[in-house]
N, CA, C and O of each residue as an XYZ file, in Angstrom:
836
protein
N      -4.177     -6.749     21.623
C      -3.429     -6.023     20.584
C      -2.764     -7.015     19.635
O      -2.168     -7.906     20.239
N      -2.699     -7.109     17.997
C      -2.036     -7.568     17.495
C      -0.792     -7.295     17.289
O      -0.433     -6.197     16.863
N       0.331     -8.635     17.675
C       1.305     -8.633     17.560
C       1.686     -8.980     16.298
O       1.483    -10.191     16.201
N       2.200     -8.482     15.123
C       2.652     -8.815     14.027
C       3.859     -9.521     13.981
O       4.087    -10.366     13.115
N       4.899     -9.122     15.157
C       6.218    -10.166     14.870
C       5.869    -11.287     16.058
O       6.830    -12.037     16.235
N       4.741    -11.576     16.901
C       4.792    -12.697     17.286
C       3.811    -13.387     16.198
O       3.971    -14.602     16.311
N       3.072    -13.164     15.415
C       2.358    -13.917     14.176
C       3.046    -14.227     13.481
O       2.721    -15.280     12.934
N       4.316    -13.646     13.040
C       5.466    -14.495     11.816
C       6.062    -15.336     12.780
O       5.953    -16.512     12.433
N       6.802    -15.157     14.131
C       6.955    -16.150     14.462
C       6.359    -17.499     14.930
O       7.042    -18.428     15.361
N       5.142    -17.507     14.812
C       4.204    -18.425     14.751
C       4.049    -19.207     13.610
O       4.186    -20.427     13.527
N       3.711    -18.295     12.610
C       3.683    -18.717     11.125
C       4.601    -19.208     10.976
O       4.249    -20.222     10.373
N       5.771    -19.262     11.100
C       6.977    -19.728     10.772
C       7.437    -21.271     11.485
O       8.335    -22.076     11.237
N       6.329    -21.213     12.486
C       6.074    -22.760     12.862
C       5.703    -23.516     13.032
O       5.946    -24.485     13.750
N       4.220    -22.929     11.671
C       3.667    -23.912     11.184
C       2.259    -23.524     11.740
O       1.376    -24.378     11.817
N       2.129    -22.700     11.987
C       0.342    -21.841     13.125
C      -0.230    -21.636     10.846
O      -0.114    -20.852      9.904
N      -0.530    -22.341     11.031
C      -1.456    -22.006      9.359
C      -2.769    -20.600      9.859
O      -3.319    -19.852      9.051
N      -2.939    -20.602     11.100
C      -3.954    -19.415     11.313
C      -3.184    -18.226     11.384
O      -3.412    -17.466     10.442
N      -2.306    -17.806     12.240
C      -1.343    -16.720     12.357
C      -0.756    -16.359     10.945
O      -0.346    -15.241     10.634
N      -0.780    -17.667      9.989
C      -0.228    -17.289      9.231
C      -1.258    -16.444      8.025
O      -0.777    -15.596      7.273
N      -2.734    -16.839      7.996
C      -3.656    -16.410      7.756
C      -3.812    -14.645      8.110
O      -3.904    -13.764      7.255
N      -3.810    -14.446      9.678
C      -4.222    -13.572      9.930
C      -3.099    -12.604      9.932
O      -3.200    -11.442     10.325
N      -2.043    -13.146      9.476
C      -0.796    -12.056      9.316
C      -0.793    -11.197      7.466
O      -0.784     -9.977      7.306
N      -0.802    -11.975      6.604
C      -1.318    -11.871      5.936
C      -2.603    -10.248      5.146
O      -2.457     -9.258      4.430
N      -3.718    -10.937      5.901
C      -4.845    -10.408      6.317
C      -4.277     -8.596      6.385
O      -4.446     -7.658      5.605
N      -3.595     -8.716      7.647
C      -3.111     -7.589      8.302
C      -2.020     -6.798      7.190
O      -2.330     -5.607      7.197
N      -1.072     -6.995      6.418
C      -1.048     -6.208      5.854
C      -2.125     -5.873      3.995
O      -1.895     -5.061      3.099
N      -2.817     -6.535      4.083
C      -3.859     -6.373      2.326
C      -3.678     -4.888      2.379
O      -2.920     -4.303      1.606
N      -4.464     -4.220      3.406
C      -4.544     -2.707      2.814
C      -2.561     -2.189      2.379
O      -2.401     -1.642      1.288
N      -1.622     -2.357      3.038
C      -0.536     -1.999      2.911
C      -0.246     -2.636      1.401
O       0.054     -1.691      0.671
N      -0.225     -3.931      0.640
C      -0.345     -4.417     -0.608
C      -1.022     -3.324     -1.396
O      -0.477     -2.729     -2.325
N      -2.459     -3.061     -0.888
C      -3.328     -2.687     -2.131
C      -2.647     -0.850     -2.189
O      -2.809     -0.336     -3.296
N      -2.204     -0.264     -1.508
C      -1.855      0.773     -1.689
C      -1.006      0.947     -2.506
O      -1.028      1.825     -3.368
N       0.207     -0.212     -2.265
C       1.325      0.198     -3.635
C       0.820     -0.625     -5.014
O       1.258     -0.374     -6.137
N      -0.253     -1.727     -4.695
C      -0.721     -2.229     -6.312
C      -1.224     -0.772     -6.581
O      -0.782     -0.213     -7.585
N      -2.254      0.005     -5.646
C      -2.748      0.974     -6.970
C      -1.645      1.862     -7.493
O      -1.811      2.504     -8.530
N      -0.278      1.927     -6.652
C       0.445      3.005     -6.843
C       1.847      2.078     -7.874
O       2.859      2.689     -7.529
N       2.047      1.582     -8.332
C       2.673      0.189     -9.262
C       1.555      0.028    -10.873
O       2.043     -0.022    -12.002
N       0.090     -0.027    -10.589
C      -0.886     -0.398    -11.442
C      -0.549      0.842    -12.506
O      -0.690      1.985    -12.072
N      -0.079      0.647    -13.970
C      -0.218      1.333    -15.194
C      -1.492      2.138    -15.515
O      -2.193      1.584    -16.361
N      -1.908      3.174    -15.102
C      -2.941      4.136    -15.588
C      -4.098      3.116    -16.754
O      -5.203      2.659    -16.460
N      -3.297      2.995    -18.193
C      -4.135      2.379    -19.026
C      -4.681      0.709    -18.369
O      -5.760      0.176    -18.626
N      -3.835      0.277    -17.691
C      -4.185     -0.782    -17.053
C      -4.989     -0.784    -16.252
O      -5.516     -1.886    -16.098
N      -5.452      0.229    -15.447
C      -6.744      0.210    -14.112
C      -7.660     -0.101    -14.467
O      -8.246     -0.860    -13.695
N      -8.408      0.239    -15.816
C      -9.931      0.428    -16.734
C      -9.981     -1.079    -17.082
O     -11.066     -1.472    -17.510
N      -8.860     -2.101    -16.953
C      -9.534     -3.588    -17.346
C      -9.497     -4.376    -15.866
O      -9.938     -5.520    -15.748
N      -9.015     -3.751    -14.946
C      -7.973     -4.805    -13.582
C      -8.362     -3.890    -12.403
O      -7.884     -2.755    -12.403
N      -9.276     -4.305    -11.281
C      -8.387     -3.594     -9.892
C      -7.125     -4.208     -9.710
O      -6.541     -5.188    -10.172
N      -6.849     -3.144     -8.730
C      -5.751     -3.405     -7.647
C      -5.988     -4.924     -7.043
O      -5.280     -5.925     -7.161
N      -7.125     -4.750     -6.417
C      -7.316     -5.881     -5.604
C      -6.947     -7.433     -6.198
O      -6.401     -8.400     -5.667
N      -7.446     -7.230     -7.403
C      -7.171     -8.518     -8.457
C      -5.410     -8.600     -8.141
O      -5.041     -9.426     -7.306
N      -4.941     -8.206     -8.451
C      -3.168     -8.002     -7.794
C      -2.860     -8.384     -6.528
O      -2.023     -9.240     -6.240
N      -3.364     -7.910     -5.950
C      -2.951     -8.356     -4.196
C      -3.833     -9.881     -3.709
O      -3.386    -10.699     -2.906
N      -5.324     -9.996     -4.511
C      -5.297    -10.868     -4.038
C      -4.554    -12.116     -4.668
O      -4.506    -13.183     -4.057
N      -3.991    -11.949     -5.881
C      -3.018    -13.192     -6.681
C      -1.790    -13.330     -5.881
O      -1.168    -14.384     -5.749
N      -1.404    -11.914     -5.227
C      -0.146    -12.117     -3.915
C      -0.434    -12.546     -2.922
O       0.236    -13.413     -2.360
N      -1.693    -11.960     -2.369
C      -1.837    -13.162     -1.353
C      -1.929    -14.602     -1.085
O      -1.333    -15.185     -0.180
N      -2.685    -15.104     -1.904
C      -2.753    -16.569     -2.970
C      -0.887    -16.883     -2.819
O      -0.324    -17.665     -2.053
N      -0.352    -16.068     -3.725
C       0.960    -16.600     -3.586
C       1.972    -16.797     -2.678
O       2.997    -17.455     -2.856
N       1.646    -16.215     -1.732
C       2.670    -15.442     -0.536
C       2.079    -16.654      0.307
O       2.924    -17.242      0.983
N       0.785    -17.126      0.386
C       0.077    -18.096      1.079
C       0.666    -19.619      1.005
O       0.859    -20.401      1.936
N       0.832    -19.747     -0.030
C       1.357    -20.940     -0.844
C       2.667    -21.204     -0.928
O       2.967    -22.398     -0.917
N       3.575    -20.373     -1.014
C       4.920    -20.333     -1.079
C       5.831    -20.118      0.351
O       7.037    -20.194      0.582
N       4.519    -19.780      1.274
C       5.368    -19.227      2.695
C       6.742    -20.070      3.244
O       7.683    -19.552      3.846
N       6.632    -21.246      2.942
C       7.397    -22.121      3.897
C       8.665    -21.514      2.940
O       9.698    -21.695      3.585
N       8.871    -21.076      2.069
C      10.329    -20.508      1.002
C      11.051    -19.331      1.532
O      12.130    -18.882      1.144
N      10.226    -18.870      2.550
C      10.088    -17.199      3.051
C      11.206    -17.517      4.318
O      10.930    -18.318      5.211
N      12.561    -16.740      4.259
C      13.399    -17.163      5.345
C      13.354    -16.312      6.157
O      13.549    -16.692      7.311
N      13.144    -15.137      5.983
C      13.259    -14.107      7.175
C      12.531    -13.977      8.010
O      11.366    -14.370      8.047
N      13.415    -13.118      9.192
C      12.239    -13.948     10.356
C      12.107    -12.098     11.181
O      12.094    -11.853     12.388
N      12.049    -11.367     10.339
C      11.558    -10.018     10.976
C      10.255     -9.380      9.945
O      10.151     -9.763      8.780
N       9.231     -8.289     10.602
C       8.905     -7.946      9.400
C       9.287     -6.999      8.528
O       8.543     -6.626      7.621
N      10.297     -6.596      8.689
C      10.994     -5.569      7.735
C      11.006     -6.735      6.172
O      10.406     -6.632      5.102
N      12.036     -7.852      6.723
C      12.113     -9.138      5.583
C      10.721     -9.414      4.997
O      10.463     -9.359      3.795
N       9.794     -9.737      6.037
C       8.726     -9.966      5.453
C       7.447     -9.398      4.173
O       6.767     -9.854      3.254
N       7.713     -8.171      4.862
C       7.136     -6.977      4.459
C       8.308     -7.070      2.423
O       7.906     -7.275      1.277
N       9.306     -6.875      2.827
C      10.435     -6.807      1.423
C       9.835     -8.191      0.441
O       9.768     -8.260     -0.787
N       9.464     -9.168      1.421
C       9.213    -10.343      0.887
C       7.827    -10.202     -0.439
O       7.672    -10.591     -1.597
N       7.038     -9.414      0.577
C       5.224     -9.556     -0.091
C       5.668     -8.324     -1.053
O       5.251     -8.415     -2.208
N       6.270     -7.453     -0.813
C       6.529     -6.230     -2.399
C       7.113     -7.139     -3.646
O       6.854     -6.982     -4.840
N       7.861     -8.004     -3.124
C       8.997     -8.803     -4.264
C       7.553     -9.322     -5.035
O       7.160     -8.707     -6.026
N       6.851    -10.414     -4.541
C       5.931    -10.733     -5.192
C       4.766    -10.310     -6.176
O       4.244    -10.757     -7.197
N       4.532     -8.460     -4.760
C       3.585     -8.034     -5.780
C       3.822     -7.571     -7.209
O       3.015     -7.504     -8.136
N       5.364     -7.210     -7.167
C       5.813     -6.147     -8.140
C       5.944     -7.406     -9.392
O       5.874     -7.319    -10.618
N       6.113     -8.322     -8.683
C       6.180     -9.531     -9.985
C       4.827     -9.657    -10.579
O       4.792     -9.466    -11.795
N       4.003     -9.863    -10.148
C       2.410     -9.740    -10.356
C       1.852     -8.596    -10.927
O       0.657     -8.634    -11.217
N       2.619     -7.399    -11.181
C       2.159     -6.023    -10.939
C       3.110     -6.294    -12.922
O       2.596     -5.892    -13.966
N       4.051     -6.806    -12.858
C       4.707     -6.914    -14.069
C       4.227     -7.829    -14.492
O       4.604     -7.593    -15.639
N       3.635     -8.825    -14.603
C       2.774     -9.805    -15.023
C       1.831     -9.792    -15.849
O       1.526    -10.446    -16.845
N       1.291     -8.700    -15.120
C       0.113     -8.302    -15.631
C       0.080     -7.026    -16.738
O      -0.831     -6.814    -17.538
N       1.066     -6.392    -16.607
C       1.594     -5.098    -17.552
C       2.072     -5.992    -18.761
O       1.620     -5.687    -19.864
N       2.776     -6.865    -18.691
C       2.931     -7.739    -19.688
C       1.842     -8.241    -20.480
O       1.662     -8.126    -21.692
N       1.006     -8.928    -19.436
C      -0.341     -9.967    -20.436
C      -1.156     -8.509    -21.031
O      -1.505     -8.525    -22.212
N      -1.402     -7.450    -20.315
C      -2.680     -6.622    -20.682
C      -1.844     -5.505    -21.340
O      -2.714     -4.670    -21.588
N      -0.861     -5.076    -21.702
C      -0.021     -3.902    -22.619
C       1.027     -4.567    -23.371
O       1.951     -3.803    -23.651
N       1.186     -5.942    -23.848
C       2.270     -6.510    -24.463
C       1.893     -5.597    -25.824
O       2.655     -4.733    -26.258
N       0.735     -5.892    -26.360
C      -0.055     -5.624    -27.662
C       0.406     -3.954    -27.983
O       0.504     -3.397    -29.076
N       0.546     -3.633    -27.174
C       0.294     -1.985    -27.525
C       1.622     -0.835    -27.506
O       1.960     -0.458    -26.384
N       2.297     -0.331    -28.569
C       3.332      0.104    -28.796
C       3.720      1.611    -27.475
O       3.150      2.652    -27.149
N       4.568      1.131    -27.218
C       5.453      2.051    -25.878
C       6.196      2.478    -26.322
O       6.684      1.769    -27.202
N       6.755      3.637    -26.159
C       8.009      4.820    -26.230
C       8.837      4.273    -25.253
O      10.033      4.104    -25.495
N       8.413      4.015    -24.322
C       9.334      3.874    -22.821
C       9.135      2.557    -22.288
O       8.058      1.967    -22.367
N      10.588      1.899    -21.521
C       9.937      0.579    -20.691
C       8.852      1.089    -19.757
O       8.832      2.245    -19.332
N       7.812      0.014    -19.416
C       7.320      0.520    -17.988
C       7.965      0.543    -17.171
O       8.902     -0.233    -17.357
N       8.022      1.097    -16.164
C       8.694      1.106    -14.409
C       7.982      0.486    -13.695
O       6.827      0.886    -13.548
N       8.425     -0.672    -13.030
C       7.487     -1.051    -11.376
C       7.971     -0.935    -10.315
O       7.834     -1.788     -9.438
N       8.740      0.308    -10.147
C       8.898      0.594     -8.887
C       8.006      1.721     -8.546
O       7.202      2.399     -9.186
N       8.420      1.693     -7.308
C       7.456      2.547     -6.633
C       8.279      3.828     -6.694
O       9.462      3.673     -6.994
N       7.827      5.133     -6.448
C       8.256      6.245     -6.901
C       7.904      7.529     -6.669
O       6.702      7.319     -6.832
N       7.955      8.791     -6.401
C       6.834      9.428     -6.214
C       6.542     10.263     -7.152
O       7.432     10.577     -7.943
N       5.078     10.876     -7.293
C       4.053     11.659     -7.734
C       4.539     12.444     -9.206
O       4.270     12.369    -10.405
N       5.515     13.316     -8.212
C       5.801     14.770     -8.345
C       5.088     15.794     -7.740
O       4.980     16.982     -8.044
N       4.574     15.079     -6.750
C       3.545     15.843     -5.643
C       4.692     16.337     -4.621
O       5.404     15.493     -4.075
N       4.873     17.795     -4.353
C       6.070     18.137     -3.928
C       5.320     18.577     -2.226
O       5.968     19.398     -1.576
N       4.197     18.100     -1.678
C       3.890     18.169     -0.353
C       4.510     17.839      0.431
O       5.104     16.768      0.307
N       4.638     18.577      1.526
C       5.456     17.915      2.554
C       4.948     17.589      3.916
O       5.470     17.683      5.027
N       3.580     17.109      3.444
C       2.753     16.771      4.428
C       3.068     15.255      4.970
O       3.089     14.245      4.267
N       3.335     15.335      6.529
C       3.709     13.763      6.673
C       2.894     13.019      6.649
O       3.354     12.120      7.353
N       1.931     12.706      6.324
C       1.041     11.560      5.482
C       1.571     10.973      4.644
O       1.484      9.747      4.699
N       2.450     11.685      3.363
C       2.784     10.812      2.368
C       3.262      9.546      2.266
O       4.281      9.044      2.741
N       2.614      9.205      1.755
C       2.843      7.533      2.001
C       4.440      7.185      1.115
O       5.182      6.234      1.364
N       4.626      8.074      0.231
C       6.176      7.272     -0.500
C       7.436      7.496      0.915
O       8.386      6.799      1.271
N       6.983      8.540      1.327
C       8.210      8.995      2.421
C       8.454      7.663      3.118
O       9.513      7.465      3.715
N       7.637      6.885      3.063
C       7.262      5.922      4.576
C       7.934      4.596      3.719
O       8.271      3.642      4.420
N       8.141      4.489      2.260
C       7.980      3.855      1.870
C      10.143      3.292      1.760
O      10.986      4.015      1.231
N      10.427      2.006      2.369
C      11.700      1.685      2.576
C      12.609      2.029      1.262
O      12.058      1.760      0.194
N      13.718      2.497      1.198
C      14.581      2.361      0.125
C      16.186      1.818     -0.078
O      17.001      2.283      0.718
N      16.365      1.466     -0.454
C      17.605      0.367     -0.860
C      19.127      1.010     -0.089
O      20.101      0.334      0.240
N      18.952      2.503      0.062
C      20.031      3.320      0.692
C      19.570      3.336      2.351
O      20.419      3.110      3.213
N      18.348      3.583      2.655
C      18.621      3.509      4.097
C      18.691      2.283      5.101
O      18.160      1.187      4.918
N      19.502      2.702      6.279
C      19.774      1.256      7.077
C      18.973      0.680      7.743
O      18.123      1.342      8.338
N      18.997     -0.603      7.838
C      18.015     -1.654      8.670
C      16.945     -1.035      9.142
O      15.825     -1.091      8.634
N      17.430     -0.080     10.684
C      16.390      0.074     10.793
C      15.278      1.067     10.845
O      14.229      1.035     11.488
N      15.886      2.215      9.781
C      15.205      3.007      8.858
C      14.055      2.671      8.299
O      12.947      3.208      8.322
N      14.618      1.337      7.599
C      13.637      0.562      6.671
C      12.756     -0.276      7.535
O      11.609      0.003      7.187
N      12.728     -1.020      8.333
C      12.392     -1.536      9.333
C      10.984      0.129      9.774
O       9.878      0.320      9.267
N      11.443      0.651     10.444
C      10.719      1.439     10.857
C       9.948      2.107      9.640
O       8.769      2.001      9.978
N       9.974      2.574      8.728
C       9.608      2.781      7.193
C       8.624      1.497      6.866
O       7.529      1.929      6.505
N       8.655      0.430      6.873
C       8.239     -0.601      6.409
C       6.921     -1.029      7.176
O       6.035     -1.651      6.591
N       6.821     -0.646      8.602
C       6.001     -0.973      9.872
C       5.034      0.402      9.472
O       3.823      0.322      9.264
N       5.852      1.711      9.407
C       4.675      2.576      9.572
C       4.168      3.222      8.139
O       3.818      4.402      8.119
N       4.141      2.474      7.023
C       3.743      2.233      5.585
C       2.810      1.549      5.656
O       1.783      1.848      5.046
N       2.900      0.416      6.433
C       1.766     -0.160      6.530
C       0.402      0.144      7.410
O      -0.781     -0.133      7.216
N       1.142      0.879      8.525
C      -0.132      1.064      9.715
C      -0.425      2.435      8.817
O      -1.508      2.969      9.054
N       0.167      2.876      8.112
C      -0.521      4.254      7.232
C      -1.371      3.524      6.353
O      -2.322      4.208      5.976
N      -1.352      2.492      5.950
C      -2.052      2.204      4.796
C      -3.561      1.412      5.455
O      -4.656      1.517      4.902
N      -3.315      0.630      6.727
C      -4.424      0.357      7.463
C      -5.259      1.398      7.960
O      -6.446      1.281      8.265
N      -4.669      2.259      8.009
C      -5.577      3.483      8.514
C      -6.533      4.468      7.314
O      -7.555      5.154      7.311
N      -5.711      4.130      6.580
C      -6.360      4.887      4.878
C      -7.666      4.002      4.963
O      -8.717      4.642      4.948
N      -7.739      2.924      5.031
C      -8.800      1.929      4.632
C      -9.813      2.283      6.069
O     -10.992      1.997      5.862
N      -9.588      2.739      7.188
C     -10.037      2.834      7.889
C     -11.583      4.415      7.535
O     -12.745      4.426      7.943
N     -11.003      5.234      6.858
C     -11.819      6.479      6.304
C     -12.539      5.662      5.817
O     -12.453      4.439      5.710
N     -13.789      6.896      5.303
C     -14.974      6.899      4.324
C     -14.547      6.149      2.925
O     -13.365      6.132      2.583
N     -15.289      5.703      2.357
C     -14.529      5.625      0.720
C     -14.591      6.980     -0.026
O     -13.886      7.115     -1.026
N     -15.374      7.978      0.383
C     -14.410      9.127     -0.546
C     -13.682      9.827     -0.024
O     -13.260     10.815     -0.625
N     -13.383      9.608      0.977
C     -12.279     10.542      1.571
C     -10.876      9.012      1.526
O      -9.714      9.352      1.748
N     -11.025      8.234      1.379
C      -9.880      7.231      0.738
C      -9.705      7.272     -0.652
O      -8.715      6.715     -1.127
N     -10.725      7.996     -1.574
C     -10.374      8.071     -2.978
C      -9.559      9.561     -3.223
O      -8.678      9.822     -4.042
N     -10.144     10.356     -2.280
C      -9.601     11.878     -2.531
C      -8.292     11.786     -1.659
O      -7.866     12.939     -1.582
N      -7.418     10.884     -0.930
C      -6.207     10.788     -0.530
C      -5.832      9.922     -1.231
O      -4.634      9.829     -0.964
N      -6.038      9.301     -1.875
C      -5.223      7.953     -2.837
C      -4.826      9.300     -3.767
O      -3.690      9.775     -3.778
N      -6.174      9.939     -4.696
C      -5.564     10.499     -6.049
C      -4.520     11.969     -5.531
O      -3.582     12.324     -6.244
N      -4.831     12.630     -4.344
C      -4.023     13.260     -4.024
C      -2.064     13.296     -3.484
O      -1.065     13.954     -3.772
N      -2.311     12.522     -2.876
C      -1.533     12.205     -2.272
C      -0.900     10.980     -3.035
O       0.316     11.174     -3.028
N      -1.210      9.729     -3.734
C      -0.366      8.758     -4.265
C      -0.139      9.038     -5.969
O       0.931      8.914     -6.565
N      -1.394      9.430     -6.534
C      -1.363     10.165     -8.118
C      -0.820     10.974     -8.392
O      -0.209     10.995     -9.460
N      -0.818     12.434     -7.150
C       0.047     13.601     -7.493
C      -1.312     14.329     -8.203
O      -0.747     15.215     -8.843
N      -2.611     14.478     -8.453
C      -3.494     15.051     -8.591
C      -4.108     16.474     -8.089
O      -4.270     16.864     -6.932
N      -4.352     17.023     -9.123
C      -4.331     18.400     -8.408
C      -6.115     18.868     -8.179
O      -7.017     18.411     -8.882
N      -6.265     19.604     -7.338
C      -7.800     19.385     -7.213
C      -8.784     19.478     -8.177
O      -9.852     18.873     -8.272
N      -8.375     20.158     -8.746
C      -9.038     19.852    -10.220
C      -9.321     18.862    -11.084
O     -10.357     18.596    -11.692
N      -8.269     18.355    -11.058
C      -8.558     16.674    -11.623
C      -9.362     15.909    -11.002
O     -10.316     15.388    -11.580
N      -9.111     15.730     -9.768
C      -9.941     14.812     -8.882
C     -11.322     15.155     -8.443
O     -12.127     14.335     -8.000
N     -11.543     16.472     -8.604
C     -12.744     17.127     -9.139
C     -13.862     16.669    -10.629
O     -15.034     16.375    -10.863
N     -12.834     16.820    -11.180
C     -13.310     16.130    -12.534
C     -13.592     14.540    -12.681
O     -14.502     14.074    -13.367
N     -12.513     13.664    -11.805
C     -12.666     12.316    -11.591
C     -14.053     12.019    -11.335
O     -14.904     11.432    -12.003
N     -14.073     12.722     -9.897
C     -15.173     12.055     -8.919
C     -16.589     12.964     -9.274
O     -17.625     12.461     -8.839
N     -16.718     14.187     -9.984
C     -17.693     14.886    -10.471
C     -18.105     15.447     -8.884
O     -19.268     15.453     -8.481
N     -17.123     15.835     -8.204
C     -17.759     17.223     -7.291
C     -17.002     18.229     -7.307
O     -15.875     17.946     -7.713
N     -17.186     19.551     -6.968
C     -16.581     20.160     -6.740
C     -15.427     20.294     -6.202
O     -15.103     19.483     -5.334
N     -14.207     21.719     -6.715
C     -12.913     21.504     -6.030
C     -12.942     21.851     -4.141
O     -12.172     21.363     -3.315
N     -14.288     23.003     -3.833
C     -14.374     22.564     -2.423
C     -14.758     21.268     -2.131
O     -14.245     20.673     -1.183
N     -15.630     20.743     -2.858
C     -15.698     19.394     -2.195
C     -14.720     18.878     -2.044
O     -14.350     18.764     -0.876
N     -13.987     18.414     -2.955
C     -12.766     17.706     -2.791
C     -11.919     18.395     -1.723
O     -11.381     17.668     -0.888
N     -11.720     19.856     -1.647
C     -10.552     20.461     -0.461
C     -11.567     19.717      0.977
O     -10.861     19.088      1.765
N     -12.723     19.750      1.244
C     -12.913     19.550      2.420
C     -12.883     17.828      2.798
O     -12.455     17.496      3.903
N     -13.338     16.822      1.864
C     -12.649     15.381      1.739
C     -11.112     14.989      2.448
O     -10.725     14.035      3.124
N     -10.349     16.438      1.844
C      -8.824     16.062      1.877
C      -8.786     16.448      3.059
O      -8.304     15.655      3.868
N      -9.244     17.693      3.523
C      -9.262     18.247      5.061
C      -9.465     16.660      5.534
O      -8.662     15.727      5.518
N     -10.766     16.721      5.934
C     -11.961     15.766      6.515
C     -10.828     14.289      7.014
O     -10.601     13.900      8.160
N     -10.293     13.726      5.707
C      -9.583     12.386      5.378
C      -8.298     12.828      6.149
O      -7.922     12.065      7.038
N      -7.718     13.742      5.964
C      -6.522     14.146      6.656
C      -6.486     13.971      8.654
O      -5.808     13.374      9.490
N      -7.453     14.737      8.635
C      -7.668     14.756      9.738
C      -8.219     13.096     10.582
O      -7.872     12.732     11.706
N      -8.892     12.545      9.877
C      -9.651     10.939     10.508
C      -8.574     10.284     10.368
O      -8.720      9.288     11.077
N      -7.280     10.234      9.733
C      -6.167      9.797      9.173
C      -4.987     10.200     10.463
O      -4.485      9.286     11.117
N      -4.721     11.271     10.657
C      -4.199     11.612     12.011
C      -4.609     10.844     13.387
O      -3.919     10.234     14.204
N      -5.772     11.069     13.333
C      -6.302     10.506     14.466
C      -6.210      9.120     14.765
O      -5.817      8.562     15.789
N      -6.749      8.545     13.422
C      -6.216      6.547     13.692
C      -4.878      6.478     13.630
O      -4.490      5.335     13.873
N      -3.798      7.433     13.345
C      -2.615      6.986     13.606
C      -2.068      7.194     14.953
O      -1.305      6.410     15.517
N      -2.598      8.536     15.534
C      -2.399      8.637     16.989
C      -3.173      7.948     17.920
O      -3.222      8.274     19.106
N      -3.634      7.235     17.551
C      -4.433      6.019     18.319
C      -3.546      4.620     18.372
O      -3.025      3.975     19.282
N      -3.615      4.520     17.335
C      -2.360      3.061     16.781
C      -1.127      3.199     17.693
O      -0.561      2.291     18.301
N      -0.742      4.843     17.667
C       0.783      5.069     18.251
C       0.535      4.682     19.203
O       1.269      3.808     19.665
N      -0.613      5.137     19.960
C      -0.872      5.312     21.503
C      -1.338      4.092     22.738
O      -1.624      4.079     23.935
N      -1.193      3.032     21.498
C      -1.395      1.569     21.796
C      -3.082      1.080     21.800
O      -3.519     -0.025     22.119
N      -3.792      2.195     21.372
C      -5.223      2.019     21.439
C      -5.950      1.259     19.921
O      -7.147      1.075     19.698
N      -4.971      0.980     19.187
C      -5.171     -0.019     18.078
C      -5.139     -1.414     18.118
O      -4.230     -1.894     18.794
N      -5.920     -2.197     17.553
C      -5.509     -3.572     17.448
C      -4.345     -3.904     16.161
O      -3.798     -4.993     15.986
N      -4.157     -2.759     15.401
C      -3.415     -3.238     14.374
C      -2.104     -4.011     14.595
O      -1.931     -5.163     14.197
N      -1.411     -3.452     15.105
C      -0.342     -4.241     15.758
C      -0.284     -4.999     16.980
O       0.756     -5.577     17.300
């Protein structure tokens, strides 16, 4: 089973592999809030991935700067970066182009008023709750986001635009050019394979942690 807080404490003393494979272990948790951070007009020139992997690159390089020694810190650590990267890039690729509004890079939700516990913003730490709220928020944001990557790719595209866009089936209908049953049974389908790798993970039958 992977241990994630015995890999930072490794990393932290100098294991350049642990520090590798810690890393590694959260990308899908990164790439979920780059797509959910990434400016709409901005997606059509940039993935996500282009984002996370410039954080990883950075987070790689800079580790020995990184003082905290839990992953709640850690985890706070790799958002600080992405959101810098995530503004970086809103800068170089929308400087040119006249705005009504600053952009926002925080994270935020939808206006998707579900109260399905999947949602990934619920999971997602905030500045008001305590230690280990966030702590616990911060751990299972991520094993939600390892498990997203774990589905089909269209049943990870029809829970990204649902669930992180706030998309209504119709749209995502129109996105992906199938039908709105198609898409309801995706969301079923994804919902359900999504449950299951998390009650697996819980149940200690994961390597994720």
């Amino acid at each position: 089973m992977f241990d994630s807080h015995s890999k930072l404490a490794a990393a932290k003393l100098g294991d350049s592999e642990a520090k590798g494979e810690l890393l590694d272990r959260f990308r899908p948790y990164l790439n979920v809030i780059a797509q959910r951070l990434l400016d709409d007009r901005l997606k059509g020139r940039m993935d996500s991935s282009d984002v996370v992997q410039a954080t990883y690159l950075e987070a790689s390089r800079d580790f020995g700067a990184f003082r905290g020694d839990t992953i709640e810190s850690f985890l706070s650590w790799l958002r600080h970066i992405l959101r810098n990267n995530v503004s970086t890039a809103h800068q170089e690729h929308l400087a040119t182009q006249k705005r009504s509004a600053r952009l926002e890079v925080n994270i935020r939700p939808t206006g998707n008023s579900s109260s399905d516990p999947m949602q990934f913003e619920q999971m997602i730490p905030s500045d008001a709750s305590s230690p280990s709220q966030r702590l616990m928020r911060s751990e299972a944001a991520a094993l939600l986001a390892a498990c997203i990557e774990q589905l089909p790719l269209t049943q990870q595209e029809a829970i990204r635009m649902k669930y992180l866009e706030g998309l209504s089936l119709k749209a995502i209908s129109e996105r992906i050019n199938k039908s709105e049953m198609a898409v309801a049974g995706l969301l079923k389908r994804g919902l359900q394979g999504l449950r299951e790798h998390m009650a697996q993970a819980r149940a200690g039958n994961s390597s994720f942690w």
